[in-house]
C-alpha positions in Angstrom: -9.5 -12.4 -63.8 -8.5 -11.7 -60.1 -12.1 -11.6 -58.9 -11.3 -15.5 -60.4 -8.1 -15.8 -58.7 -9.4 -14.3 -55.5 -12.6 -17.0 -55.5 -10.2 -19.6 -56.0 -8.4 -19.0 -53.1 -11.1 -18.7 -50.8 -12.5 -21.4 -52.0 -9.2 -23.3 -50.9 -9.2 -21.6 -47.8 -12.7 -22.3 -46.9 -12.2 -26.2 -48.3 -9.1 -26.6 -45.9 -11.1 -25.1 -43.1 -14.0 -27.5 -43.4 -11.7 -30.0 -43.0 -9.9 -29.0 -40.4 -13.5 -28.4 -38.9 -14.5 -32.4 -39.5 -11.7 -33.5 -38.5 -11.8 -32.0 -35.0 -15.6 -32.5 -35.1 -16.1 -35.5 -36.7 -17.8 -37.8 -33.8 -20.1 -34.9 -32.4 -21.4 -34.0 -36.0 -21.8 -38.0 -36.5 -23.9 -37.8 -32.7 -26.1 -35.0 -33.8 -27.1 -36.5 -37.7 -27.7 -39.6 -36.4 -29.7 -38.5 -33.2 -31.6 -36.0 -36.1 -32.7 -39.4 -38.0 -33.5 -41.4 -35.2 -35.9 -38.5 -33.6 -37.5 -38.4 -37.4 -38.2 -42.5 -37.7 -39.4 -41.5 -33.8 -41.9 -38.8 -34.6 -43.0 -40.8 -37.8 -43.3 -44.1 -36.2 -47.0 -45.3 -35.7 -46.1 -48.0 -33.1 -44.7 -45.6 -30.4 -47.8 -43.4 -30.3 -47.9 -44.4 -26.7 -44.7 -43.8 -24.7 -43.4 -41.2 -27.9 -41.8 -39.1 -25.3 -39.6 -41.7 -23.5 -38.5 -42.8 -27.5 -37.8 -39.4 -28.5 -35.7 -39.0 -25.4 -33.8 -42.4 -26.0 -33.3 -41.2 -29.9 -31.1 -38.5 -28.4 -29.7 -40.2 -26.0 -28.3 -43.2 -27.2 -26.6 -41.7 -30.8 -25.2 -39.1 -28.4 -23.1 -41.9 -26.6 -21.1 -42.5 -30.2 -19.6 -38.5 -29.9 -17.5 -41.0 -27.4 -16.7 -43.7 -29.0 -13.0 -43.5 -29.4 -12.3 -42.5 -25.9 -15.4 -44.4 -24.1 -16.1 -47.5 -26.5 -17.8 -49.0 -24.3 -20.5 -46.6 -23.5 -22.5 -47.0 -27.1 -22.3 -50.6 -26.7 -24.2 -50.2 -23.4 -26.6 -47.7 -25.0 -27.1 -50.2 -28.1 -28.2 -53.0 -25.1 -30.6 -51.0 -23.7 -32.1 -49.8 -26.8 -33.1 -53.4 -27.8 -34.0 -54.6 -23.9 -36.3 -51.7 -24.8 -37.8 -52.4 -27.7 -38.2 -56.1 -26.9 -40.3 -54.9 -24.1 -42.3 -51.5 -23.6 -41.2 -49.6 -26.8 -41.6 -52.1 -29.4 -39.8 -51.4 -32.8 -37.5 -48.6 -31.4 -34.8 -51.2 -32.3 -35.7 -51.4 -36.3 -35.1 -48.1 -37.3 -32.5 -47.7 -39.6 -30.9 -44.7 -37.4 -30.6 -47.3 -34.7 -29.2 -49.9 -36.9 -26.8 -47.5 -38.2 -25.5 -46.2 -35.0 -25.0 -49.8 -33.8 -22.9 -50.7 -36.2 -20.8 -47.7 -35.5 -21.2 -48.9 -32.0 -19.4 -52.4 -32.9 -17.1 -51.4 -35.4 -15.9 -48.3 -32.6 -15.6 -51.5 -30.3 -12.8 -53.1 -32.3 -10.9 -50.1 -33.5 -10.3 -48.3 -30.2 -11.0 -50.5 -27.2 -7.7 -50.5 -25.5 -6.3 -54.0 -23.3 -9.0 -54.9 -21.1 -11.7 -53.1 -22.9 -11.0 -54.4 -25.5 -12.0 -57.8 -24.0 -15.4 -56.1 -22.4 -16.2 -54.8 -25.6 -16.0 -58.4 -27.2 -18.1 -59.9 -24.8 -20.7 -57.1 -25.3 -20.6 -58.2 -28.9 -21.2 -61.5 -28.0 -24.3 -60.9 -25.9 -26.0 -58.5 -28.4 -26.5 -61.0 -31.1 -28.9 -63.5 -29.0 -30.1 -60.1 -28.0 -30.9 -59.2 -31.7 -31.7 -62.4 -32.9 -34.3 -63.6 -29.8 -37.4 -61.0 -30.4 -40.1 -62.6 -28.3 -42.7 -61.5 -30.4 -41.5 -64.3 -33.2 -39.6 -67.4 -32.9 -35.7 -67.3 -34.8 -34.7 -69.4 -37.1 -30.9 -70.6 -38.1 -31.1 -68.1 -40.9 -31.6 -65.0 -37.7 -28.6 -66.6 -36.2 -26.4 -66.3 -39.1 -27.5 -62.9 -40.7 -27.4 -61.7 -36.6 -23.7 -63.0 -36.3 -22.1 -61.5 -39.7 -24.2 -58.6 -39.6 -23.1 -58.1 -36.1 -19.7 -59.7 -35.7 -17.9 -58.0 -39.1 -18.3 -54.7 -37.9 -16.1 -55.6 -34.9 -13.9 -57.8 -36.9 -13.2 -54.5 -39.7 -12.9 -52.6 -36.0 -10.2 -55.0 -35.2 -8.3 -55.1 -38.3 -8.2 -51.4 -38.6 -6.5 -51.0 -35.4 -4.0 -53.5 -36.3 -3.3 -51.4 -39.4 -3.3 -47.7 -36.9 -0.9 -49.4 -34.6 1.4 -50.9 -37.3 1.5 -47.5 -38.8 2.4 -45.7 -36.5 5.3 -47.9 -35.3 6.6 -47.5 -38.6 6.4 -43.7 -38.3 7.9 -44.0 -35.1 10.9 -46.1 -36.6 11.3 -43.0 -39.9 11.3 -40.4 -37.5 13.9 -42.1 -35.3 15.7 -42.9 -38.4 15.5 -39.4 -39.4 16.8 -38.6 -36.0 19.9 -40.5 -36.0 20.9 -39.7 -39.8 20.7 -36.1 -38.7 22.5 -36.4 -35.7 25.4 -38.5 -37.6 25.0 -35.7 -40.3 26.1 -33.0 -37.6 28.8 -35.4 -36.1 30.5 -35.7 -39.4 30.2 -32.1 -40.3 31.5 -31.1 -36.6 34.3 -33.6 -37.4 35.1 -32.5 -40.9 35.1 -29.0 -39.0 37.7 -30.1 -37.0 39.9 -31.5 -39.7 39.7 -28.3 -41.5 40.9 -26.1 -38.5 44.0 -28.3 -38.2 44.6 -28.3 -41.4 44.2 -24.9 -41.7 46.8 -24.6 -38.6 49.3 -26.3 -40.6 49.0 -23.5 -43.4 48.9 -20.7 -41.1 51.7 -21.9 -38.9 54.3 -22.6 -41.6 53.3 -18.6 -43.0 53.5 -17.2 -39.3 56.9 -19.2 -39.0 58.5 -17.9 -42.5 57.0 -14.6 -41.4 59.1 -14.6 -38.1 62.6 -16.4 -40.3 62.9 -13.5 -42.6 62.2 -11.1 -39.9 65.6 -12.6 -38.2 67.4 -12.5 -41.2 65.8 -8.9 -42.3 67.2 -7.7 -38.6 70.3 -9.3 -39.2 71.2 -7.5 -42.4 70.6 -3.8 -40.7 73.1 -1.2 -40.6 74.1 -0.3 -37.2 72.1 3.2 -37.1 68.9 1.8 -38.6 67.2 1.7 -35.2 63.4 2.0 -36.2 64.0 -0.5 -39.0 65.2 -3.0 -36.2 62.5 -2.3 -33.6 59.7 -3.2 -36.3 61.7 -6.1 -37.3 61.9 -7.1 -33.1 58.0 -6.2 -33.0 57.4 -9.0 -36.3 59.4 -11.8 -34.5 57.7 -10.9 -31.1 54.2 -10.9 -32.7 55.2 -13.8 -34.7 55.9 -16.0 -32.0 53.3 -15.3 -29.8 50.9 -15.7 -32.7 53.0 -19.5 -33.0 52.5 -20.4 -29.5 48.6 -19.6 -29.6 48.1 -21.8 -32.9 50.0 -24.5 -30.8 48.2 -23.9 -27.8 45.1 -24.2 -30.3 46.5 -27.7 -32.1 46.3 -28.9 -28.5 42.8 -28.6 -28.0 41.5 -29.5 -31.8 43.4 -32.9 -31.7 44.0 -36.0 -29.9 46.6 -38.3 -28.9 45.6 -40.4 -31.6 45.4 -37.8 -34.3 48.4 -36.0 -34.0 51.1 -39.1 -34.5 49.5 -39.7 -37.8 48.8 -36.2 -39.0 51.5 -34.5 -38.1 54.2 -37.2 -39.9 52.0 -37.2 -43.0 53.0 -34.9 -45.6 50.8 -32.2 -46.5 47.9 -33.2 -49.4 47.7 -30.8 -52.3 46.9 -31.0 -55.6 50.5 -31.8 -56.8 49.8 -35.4 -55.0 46.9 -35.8 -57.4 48.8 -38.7 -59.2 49.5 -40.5 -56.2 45.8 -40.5 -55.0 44.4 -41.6 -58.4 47.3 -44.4 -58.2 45.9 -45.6 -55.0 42.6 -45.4 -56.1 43.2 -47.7 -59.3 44.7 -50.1 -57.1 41.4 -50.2 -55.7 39.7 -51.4 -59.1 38.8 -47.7 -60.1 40.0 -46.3 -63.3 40.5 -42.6 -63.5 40.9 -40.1 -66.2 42.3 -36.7 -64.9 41.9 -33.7 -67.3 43.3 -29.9 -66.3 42.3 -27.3 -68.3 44.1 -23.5 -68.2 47.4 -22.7 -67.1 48.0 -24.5 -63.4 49.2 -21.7 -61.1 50.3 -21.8 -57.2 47.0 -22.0 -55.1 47.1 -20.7 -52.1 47.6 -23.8 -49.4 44.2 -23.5 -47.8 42.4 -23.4 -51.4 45.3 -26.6 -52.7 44.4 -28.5 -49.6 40.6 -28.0 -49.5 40.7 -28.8 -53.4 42.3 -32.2 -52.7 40.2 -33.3 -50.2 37.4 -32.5 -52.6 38.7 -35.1 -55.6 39.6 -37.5 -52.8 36.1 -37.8 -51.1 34.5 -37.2 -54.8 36.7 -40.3 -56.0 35.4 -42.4 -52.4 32.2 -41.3 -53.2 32.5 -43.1 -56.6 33.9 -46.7 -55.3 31.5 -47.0 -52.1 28.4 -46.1 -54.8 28.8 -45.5 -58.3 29.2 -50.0 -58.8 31.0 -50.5 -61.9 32.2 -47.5 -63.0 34.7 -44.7 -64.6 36.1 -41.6 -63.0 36.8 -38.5 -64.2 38.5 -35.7 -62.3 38.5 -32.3 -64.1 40.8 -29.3 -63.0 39.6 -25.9 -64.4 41.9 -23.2 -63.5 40.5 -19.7 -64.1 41.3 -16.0 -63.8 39.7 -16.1 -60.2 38.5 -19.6 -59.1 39.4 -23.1 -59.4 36.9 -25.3 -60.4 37.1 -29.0 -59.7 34.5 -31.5 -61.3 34.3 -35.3 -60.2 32.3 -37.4 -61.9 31.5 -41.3 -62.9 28.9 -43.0 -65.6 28.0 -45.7 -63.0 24.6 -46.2 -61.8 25.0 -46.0 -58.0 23.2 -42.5 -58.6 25.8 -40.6 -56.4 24.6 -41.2 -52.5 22.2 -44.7 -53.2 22.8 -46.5 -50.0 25.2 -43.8 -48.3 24.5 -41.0 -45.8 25.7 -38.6 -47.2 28.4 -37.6 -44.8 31.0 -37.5 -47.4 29.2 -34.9 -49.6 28.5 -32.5 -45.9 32.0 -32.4 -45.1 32.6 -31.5 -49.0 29.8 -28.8 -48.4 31.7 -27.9 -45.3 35.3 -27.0 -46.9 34.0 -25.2 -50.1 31.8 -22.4 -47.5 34.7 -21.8 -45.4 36.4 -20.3 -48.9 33.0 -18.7 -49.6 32.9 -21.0 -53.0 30.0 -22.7 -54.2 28.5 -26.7 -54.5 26.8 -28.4 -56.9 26.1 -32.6 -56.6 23.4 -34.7 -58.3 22.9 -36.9 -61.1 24.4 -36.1 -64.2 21.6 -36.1 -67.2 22.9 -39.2 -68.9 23.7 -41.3 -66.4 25.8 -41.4 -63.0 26.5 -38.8 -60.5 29.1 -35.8 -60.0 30.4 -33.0 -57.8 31.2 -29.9 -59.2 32.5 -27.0 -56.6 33.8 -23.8 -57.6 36.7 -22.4 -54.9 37.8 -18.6 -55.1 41.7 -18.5 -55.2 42.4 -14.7 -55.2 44.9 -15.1 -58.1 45.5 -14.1 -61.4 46.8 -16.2 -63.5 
């Protein structure tokens, strides 16, 4: 069984490297078989008996020019001429061996898919000339029929060439266009998670702040109710307050640089969100022409404010989520308290699939606030229809 397995692989690996190899290879290994060919029909050719030596030399020659045919596609057009001035003249039949014909039409077709601007118009004009080339062979006299089979067999080569390009170059602008796409979606990805970021750290200020400042209040009124004598008491009391303050006027001196003029009229006026302003979000949401059920399940307890906020913003860019994709739809909002997490579940039976048409923003900032308290994420498609984020946040209490 493993000597299996082991063939297998190598068999992969020695597949994927002879593609690799043809791939990088491709033109010289097309140069050398088709120079092998035409120095066969050479040797086996009764009619150059005579001059075999200059044909054998012009068999290598001239197939050689195609190992350039993307970069130089020109130079087997050239080649091609010469090989049938040749043959119309002191090495008669070089031209009608299948090799040659072969390598011409590689010749033409090479022409029209890689001739760049004003090669591309050389390249056409060589075209041109080689079919009275072809079709005027002095030893017989052409007919209308040589004229035709000389222009289609000629000419669709360079026509394929040219539509082939087209195809390359419209490709690769649309490749072009994803990747820039792909470029901006992740660089508004990062802005929104930076800015989600920032939102968290002033929130987060707010929480700490109001502890540090109830911290330093009862450490007043603790000092306050000492008994003369109890000195040490009232130099750790003195060393809370002092630490306390100075802890204040470094979260302010923090505030300062996290938000601007704008941002802190409107924050700082706005009453804090938690979860016990769940009813007036799913108000305002209604109003919008959602309809939300909201379930708790377990005893509600006091969350810590970080975990309350964070859980808040959750619902509230679960519920946006919903109206900007879900179409026509119904929310739910499920509160799950449990011995050691919260667990908040937002979910619709629309058929907007969750993020169809969105960024995605939303859901990275929702990412965003559940790591910072180490909780986990889940957001897809539910299995009967519609979408739903379901994140898990550790509250270190038992309830």
């Amino acid at each position: 069984m493993y000597d299996g397995v082991v063939g297998v692989t190598l068999s992969g690996v020695t597949a994927r490297g002879v593609r690799a190899f043809v791939s990088a290879h491709g033109d010289q290994l097309l140069a050398a078989g088709t120079a092998a060919l035409f120095v066969a029909e050479v040797l086996s050719s009764n009619e150059l008996t005579g001059y075999r030596g200059w044909a054998l030399l012009v068999a290598v020659l001239m197939p050689a020019s195609l190992a350039l045919r993307r970069s130089m596609p020109v130079l087997p057009l050239l080649a091609a001429v010469v090989v049938i001035q040749l043959s119309h003249s002191v090495l008669p039949g070089l031209a009608d061996t299948g090799a040659f014909l072969f390598a011409i039409l590689v010749a033409i077709y090479s022409a029209g898919a890689h001739a760049q601007r004003a090669t591309l118009v050389l390249t056409a004009a060589l075209v041109v000339a080689i079919i009275p080339l072809a079709a005027l062979d002095p030893q017989q006299e052409p007919d209308l029929g040589d004229w035709i089979f000389f222009m289609v067999f000629l000419g669709a080569p360079f026509v394929a060439g040219l539509a082939f390009r087209r195809r390359r170059l419209r490709d690769l602008e649309l490749a072009e266009r994803a990747l820039a796409a792909e470029q901006e979606s992740v660089a508004l990805a990062e802005a929104a998670v930076e800015a989600e970021r920032l939102r968290i750290a002033r929130e987060l200020h707010d929480v700490v702040a109001h502890a540090i400042s109830l911290i330093v209040v009862q450490s007043r009124g603790g000092r306050r109710s000492l008994e003369p004598r109890d000195d040490s008491a009232r130099r750790a009391f003195d060393t809370i307050e002092h630490a306390g303050e100075q802890a204040l006027v470094e979260m302010r001196r923090m505030l300062q640089v996290l938000r601007t003029e704008e941002a802190v009229g409107a924050e700082t006026l706005a009453p804090r969100p938690t979860l016990g302003r769940l009813d007036d979000l799913v108000a305002d949401v209604a109003r919008a022409g959602l309809l939300v059920d909201v379930v708790v399940e377990g005893t509600p307890v006091e969350l810590p404010p970080g975990v309350d906020l964070s859980a808040y913003r959750i619902v509230q860019e679960g519920l946006t989520n919903v109206m900007k994709h879900a179409g026509r739809a119904r929310a739910q909002v499920l509160l799950r308290y449990r011995p050691e997490d919260l667990e908040i579940e937002v979910s619709d039976d629309g058929d907007g699939g969750g993020t169809r048409g969105g960024s995605g923003h939303g859901l990275a900032g929702v990412r965003e606030r559940v790591s910072v308290h180490g909780g986990t994420l889940h957001a897809g498609p539910r299995p009967g229809g519609g979408f739903e984020i379901r994140a898990s946040l550790p509250t270190g209490v038992v309830a």
